[in-house]
Every structure is written in C-alpha cells, then in structure tokens.
TORDREN-231164 format. One record per residue: x, y, z of N, C-alpha, C in turn; residue number from 0; residue in one letter. Coordinates in nm, 4 decimals. Example, Ala and Ser with C-alpha at 12.3 -4.5 7.8 and 13.67 -1.06 7.14 Angstrom:
1.3190;-0.5690;0.7800;1.2300;-0.4500;0.7800;1.3200;-0.3300;0.7800;0;A
1.2850;-0.2250;0.7080;1.3670;-0.1060;0.7140;1.2900;0.0030;0.7870;1;S
% end
This chain:
22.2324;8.7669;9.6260;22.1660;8.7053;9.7411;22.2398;8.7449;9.8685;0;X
22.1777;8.8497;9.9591;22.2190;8.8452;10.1013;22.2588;8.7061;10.1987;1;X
22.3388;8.7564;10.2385;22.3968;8.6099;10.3620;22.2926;8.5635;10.4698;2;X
22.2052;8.6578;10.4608;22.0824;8.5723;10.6099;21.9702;8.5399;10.4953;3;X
21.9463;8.5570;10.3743;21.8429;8.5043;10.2664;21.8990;8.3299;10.2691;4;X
22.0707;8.3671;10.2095;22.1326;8.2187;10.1548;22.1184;8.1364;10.3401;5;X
22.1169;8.1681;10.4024;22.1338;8.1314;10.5660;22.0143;8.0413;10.5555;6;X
21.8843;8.1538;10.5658;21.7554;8.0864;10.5519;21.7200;7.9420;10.4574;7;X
21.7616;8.0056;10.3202;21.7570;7.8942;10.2221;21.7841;7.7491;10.3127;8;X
21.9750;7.7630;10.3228;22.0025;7.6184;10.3710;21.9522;7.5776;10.5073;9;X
21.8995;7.6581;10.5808;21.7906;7.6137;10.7003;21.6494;7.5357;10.6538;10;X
21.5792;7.6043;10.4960;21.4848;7.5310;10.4888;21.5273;7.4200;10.4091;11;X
21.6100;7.4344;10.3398;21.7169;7.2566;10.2660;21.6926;7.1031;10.3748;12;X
21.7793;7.2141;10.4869;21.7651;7.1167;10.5914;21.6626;7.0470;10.6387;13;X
21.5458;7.0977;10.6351;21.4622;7.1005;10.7178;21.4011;6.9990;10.6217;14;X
21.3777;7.0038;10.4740;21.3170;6.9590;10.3939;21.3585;6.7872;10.3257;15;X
21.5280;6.8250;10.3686;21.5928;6.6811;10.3188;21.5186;6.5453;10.3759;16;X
21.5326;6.4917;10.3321;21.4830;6.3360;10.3830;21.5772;6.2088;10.2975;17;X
21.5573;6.1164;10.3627;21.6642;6.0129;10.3243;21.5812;5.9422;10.2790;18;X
21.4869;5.9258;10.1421;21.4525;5.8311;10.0441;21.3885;5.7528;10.1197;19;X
21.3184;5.7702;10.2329;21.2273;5.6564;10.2932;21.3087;5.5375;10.3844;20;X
21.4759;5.5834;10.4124;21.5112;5.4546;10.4658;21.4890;5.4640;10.6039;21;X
21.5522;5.3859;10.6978;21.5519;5.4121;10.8255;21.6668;5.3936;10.8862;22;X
21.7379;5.4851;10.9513;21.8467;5.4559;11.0338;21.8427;5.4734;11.2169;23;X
21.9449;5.4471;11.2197;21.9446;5.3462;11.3533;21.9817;5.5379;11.3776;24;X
21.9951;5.5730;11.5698;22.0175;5.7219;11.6238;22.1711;5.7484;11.6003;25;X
22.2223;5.6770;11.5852;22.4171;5.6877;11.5800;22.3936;5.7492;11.4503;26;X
22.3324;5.6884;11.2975;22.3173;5.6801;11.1635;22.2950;5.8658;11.1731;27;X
22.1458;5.9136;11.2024;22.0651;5.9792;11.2320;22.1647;6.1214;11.2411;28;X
22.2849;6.1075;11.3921;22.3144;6.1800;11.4191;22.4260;6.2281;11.3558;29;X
22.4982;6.1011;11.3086;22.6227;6.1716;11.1555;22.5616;6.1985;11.0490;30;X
22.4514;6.1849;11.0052;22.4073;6.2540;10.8284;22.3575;6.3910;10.9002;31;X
22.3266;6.4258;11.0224;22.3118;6.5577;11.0687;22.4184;6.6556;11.0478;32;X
22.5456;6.5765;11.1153;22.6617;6.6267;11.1164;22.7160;6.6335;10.9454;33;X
22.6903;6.5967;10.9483;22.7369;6.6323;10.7673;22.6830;6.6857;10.7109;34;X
22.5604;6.6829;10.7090;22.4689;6.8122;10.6421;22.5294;6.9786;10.7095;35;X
22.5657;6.9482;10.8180;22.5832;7.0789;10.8808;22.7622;7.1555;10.7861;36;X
22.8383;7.0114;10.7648;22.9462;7.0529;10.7940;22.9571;7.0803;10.5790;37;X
22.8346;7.0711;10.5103;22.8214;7.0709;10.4079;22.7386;7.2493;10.3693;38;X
22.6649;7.2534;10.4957;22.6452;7.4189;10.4506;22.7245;7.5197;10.5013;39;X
22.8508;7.5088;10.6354;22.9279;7.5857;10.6704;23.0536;7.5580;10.5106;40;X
23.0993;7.4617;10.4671;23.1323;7.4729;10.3443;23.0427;7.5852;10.1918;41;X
22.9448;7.5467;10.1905;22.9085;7.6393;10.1268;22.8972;7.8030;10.1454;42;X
22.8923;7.8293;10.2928;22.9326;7.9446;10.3243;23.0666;8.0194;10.3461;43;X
23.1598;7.9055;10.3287;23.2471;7.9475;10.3568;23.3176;7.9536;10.1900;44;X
23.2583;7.9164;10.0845;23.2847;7.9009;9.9557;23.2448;8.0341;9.8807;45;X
23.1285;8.1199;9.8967;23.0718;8.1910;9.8933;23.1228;8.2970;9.9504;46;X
23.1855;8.2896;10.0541;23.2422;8.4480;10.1241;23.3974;8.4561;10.1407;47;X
23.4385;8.3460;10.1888;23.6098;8.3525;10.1354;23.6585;8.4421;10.0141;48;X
23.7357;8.5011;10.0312;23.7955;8.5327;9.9586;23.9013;8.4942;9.8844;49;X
23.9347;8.3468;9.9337;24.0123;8.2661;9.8575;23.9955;8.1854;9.8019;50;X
23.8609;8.1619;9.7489;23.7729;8.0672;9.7436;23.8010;8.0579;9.5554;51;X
23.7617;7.9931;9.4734;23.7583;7.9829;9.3105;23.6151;8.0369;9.2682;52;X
23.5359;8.1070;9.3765;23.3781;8.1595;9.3460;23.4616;8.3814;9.3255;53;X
23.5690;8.3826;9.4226;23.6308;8.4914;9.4731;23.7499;8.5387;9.3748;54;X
23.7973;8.4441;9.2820;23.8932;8.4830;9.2466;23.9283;8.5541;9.0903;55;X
24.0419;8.5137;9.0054;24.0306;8.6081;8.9335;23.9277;8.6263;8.7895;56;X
23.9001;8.4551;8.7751;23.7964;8.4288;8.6923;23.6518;8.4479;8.7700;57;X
23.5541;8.5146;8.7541;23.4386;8.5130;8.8699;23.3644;8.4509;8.7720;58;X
23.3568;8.2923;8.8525;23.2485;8.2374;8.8778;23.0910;8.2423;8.9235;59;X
23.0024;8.2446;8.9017;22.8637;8.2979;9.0048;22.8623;8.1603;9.0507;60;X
22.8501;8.2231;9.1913;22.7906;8.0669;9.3388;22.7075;8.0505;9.3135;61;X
22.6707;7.9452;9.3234;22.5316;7.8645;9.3790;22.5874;7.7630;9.5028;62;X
22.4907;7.7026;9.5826;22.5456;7.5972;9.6696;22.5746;7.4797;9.5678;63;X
22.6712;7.4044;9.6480;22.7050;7.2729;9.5752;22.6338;7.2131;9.5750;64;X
22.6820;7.0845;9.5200;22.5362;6.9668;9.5126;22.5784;6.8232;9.5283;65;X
22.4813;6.7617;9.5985;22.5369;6.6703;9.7057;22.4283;6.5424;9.6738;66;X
22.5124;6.4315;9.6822;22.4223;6.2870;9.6925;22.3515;6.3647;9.8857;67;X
22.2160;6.3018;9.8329;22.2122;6.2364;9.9979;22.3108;6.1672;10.0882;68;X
22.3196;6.1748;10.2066;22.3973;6.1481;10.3264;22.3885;5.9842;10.3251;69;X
22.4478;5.9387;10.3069;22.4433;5.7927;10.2978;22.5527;5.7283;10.4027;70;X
22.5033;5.6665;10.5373;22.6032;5.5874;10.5862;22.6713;5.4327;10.5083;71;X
22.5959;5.3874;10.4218;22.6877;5.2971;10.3972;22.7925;5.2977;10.2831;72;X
22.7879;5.4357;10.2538;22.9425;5.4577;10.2030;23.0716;5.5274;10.3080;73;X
23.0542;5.4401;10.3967;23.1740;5.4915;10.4696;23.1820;5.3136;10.5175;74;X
23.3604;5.3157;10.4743;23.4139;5.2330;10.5092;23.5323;5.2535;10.6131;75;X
23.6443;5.1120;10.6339;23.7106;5.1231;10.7393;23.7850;5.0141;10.6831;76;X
23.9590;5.0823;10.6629;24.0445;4.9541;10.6644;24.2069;5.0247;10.6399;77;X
24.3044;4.9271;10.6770;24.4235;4.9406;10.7319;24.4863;5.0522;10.5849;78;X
24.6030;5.0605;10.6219;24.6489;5.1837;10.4843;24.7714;5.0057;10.4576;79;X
24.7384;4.9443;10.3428;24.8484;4.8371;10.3126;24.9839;4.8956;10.2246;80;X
25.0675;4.9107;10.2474;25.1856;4.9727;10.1591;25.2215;4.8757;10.0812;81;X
25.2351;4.9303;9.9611;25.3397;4.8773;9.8338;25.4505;4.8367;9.8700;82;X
25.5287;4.7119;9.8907;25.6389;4.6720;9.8967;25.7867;4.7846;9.7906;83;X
25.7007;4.7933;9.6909;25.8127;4.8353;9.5710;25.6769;4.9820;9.5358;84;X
25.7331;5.1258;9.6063;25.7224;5.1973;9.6346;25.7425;5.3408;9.4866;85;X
25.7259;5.2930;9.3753;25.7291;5.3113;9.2479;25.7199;5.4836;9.2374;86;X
25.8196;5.5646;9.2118;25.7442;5.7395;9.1473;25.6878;5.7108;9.0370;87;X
25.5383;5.7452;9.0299;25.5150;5.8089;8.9085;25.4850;5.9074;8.8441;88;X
25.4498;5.9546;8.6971;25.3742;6.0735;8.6842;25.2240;6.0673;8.6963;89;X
25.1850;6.1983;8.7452;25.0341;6.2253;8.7450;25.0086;6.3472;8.6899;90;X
24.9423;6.3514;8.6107;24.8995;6.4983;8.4895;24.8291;6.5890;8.5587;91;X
24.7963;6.6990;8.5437;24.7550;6.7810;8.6148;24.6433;6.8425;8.4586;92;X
24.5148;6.9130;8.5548;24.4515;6.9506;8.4077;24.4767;7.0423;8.3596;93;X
24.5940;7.1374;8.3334;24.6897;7.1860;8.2457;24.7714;7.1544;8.1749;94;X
24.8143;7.0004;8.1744;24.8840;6.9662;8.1530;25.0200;6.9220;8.1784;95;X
25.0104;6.9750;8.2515;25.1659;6.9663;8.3601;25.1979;6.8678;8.4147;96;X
25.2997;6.7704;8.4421;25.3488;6.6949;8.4828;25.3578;6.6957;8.6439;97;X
25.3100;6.5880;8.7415;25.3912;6.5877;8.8023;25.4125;6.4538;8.8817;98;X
25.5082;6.4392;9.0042;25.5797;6.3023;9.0089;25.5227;6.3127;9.1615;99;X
25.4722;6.1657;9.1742;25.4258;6.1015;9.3084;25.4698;5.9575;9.3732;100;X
25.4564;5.9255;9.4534;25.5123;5.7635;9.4895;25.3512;5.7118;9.5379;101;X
25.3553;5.6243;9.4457;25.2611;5.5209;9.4796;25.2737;5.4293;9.5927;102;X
25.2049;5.4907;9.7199;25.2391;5.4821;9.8783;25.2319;5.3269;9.8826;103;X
25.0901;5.3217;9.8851;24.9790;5.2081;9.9177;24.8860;5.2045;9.9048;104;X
24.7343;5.1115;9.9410;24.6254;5.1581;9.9266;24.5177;5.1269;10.0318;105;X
24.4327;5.1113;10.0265;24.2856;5.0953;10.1111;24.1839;4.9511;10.0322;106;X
24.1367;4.8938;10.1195;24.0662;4.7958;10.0711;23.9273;4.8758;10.0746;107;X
23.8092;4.8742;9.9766;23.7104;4.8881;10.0107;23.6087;4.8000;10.0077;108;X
23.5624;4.7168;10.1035;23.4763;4.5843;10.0624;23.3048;4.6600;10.0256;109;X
23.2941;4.6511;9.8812;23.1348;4.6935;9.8704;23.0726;4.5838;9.8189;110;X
22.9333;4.5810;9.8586;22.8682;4.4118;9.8249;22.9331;4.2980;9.8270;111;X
23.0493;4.3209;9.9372;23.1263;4.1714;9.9329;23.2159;4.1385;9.8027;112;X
23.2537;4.2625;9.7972;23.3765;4.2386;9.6267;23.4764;4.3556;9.7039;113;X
23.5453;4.3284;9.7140;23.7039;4.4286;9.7417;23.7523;4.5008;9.6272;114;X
23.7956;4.6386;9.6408;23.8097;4.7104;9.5683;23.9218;4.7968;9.6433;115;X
24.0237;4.8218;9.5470;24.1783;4.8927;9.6241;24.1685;5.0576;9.5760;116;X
24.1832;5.1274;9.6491;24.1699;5.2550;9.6581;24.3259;5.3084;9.6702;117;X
24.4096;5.3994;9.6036;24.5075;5.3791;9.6073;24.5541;5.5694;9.6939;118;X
24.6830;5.5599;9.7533;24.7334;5.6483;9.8715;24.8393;5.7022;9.7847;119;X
24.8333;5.8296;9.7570;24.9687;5.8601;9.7415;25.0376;5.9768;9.8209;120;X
25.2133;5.9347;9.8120;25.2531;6.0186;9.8666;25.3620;6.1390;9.7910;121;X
25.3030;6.2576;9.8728;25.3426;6.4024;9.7538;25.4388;6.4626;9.8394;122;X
25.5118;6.5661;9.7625;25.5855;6.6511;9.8042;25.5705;6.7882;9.8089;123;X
25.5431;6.9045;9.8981;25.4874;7.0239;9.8511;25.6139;7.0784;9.8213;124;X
25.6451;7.2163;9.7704;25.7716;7.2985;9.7330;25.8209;7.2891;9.8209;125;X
25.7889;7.3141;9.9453;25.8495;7.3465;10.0947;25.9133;7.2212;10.1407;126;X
25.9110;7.0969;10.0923;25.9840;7.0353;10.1218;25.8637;6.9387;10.2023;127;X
25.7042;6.9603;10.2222;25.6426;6.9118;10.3043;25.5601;6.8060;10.2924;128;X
25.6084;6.7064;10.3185;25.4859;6.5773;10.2575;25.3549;6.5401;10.3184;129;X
25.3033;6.5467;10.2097;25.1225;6.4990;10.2030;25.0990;6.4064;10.1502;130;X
24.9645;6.3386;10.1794;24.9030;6.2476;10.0697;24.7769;6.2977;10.0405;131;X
24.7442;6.1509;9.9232;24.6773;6.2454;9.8147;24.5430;6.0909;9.8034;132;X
24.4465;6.1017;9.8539;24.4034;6.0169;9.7784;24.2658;6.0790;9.6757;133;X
24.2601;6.0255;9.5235;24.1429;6.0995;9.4435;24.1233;5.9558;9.3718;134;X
24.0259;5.9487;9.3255;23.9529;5.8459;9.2391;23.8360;5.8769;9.1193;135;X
23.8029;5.7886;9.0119;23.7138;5.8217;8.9712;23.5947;5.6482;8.9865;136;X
23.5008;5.6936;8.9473;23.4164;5.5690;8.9547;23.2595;5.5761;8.8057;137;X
23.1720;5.4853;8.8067;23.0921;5.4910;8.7011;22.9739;5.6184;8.7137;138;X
23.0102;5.7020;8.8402;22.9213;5.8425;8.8337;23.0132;5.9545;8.7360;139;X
23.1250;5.9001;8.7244;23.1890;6.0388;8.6418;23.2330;6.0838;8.4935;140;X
23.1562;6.2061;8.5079;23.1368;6.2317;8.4139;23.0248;6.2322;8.3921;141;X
22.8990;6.1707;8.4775;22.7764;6.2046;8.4471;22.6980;6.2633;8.5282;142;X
22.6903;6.2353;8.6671;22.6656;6.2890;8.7910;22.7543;6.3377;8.8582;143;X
22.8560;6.2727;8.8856;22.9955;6.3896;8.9473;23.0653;6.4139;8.8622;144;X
23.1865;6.5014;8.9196;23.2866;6.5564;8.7958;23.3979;6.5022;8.7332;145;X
23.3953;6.5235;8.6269;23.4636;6.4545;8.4776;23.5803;6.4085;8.5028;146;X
23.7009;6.4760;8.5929;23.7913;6.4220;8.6374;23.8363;6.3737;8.7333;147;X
23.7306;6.3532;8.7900;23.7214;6.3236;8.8940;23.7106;6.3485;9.0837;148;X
23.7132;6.2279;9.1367;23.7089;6.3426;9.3280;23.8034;6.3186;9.4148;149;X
23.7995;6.4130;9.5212;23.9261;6.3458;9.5702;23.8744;6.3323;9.7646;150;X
23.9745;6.2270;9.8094;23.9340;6.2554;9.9782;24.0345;6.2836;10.0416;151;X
24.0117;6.4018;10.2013;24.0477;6.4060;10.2434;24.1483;6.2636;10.3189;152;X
24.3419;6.2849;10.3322;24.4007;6.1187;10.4136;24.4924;6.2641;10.4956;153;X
24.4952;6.1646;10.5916;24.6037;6.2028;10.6906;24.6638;6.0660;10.7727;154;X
24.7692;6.0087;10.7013;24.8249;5.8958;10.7529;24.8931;5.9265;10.9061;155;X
24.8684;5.7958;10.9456;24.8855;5.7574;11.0816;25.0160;5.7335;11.1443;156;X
25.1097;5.7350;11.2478;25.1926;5.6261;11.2460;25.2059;5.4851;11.2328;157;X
25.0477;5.4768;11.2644;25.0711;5.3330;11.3739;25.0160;5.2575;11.2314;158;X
25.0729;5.1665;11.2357;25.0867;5.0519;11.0635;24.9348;4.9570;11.1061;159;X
24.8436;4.9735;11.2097;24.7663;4.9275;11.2783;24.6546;4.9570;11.2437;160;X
24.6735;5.1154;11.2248;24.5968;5.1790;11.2109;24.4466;5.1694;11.1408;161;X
24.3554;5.1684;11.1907;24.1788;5.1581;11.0826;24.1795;5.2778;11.0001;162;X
24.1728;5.3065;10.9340;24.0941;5.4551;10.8636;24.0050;5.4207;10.8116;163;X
23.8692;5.5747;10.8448;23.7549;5.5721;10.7774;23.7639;5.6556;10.6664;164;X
23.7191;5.5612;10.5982;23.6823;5.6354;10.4194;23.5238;5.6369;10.4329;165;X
23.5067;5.7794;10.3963;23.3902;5.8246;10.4113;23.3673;5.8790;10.2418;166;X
23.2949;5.8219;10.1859;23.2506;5.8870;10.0370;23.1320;5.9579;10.0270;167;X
23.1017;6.0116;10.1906;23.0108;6.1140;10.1922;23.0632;6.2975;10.1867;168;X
23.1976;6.2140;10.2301;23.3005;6.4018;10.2397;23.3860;6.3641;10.0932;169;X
23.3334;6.2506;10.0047;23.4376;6.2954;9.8457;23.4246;6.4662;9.8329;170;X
23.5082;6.5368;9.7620;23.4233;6.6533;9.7406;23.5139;6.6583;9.5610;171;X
23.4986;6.7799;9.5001;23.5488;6.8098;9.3679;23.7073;6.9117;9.4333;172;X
23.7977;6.9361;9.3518;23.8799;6.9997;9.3347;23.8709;7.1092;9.3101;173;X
23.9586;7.2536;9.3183;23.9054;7.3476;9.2579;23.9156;7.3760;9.1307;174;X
23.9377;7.3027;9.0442;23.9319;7.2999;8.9136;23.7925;7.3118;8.8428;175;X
23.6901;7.2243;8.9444;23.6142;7.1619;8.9150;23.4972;7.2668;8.9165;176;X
23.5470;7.4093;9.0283;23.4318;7.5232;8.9794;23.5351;7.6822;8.8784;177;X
23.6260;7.6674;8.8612;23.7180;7.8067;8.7939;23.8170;7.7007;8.7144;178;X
23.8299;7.7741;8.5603;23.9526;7.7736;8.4994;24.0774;7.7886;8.5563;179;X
24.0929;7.8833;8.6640;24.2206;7.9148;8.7159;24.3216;7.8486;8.7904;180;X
24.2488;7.7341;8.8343;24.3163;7.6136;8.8716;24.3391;7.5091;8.7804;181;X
24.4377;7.4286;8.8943;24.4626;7.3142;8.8093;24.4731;7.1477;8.9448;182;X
24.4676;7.0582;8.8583;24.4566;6.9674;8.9711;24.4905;6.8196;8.8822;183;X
24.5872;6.7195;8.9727;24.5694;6.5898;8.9617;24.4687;6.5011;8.9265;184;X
24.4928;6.4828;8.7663;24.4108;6.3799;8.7315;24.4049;6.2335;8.7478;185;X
24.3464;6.1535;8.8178;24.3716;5.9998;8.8683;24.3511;5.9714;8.7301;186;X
24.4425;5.8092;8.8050;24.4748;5.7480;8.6649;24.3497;5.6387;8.6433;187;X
24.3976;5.5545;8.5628;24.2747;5.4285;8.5068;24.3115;5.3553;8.6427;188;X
24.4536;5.3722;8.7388;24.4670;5.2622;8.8410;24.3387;5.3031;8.9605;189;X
24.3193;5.3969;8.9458;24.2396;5.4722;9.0336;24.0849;5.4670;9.0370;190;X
24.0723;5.4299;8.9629;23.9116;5.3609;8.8784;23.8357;5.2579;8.9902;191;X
23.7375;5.3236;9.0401;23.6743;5.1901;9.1194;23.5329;5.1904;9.0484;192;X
23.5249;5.0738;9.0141;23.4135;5.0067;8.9398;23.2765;4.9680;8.9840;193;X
23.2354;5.0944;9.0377;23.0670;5.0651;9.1306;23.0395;5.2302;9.0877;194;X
22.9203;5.2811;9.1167;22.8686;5.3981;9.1264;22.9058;5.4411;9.2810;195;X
22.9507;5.5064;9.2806;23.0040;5.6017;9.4439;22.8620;5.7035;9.4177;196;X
22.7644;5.6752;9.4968;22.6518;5.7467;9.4836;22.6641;5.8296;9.6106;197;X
22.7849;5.9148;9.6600;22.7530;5.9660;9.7913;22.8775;6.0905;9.7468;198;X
22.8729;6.1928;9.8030;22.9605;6.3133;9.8263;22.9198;6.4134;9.7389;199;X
22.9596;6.4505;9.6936;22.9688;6.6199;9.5755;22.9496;6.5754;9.4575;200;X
22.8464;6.6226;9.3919;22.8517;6.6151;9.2783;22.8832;6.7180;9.1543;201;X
22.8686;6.7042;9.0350;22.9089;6.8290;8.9290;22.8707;6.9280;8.9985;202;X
22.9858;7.0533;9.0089;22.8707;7.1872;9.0100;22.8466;7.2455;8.9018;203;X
22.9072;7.2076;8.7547;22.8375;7.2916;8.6310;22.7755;7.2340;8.5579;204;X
22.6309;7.2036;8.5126;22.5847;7.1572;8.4241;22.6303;7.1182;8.3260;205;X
% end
C-alpha cells in the first residue's frame, strides 16, 4: 500500500467515524478530533519509521491499529498520592526477565462513583535516568485489548498539588504487543482495575 492510498484511507476513517449516536458538548467535539488526528499520525509514523516493531528484524505486516471510539468519559483527573513505605519490587518482563521497580504511588480513579487505585511506578534506565511507568490490565484483556496488558503515558510533576489527567483514550499496547523481538513489563494482579476500560488501543493480532 502506497503512503497517499494509506493517507486517503485514514481521511475516509475519519470522515466516516461517528460516536454511537451520543452527543457532546464543542470542548468534547474538539478533543476526540484531536485524538483521532494524533491516532493516525501514530499510525503513520508506525508504518514508516524505521524503528518501529512493523520495521524491524522480525517483519511484521502493518495494518493500522485499532482503537475503541474516542470516549471523553474515560479521562480522569487526580493528585499522584505516594506510598508512605516506598517498597522495590520485581516486575517480569515477557521474556522472562526480572526486573526491580519502587512502588511510587498511585492515582485515584473515581468510575460510577466507586474509586479505583491505579498504581505509579518508579524506574531506573541503565543511564542512571529515572522514569515512571504506569501499565494496567482491566476486564477487556485478553479479549478486546492485549493479553498483557496497556500501558499510559506519566510524567510526574514537582508540585505534590499537582492534578493529572489520565486519559484511557491514549492507553496504547507495548511493543511486544505487535513483534516477538521485544519485551515488556508485565503488571501485576495489584494493577488490575476491575471495570471494562472500553477506550484506547486495542489487540492488534487477532
């Protein structure tokens, strides 16, 4: 498939999507735009990278990913609460491999008025450079999204004040999740949130 064919395609995607008959307010309107957009420059950029797990040494064949509808009310908002007693643990990787994280803190997510803790961790890269990590699984996986689960973009704050939006419209999969050649952090049972997360990336392999 030529790049102005696949271009066209996700122009008529766009054009064709519709949101299940609901109605949203113009604020609503104008972020499921923005995400649709920022969901086919991902696919293009998955597709032509060369660093991509579609590019590399196992070749995969692309297709575009596949996506819940744009749903604003999976995006939430709440403080990052830290663990008093700041625990390393292990987290498996799907090779098998070991490796060691500190269980930061977590995120409240209030859905239907039931709270649910989303948990933060904090990693170490070789370089000495720390990140966090947040991934989860929920009752879509393994059947609609992928088996081991998804993970979201965190970039902690200074300020202990701080709101963050959790958006489970940008969950996406790992690269595990399209090539053998990777490997990736498997969340644990603590990581388990107990609702259908009907919004972000779903399986890309049948």
């Amino acid at each position: 498939m030529s790049k102005i064919n696949y271009l066209l395609i996700l122009l008529a995607l766009a054009v064709l999507t519709t949101s299940c008959g609901k109605k949203y307010t113009p604020e609503e309107e104008a972020y499921i735009k923005k995400v649709e957009h920022q969901r086919e420059v991902k696919n293009l950029e998955m597709m032509t990278d060369p660093n991509s797990p579609f590019n590399g040494r196992t070749k995969v064949k692309f297709h575009p990913l596949k996506y819940y509808d744009v749903d604003p009310s999976f995006v939430f908002h709440s403080k990052l609460y830290e663990y008093p007693k700041k625990d390393t643990i292990t987290i498996w990787g799907t090779k098998g491999e070991a490796r060691k994280a500190v269980r930061y803190g977590y995120l409240n997510i209030n859905y239907k008025n039931k709270i649910y803790k989303l948990n933060v961790y904090k990693n170490f890269a070789r370089n000495g450079q720390i990140y966090y990590s947040v991934w989860f699984t929920d009752r879509t996986t393994g059947k609609e999204t992928y088996g081991v689960g998804r993970y979201l973009e965190f970039e902690k704050s200074d300020d202990p004040n701080h709101i963050y939006t959790i958006d489970f419209n940008l969950a996406f999969n790992p690269y595990c999740a399209y090539s053998p050649d990777y490997t990736c952090a498997i969340p644990s049972k603590e990581d388990y949130l107990d609702f259908e997360i009907r919004a972000g990336e779903k399986k890309f392999h049948d």
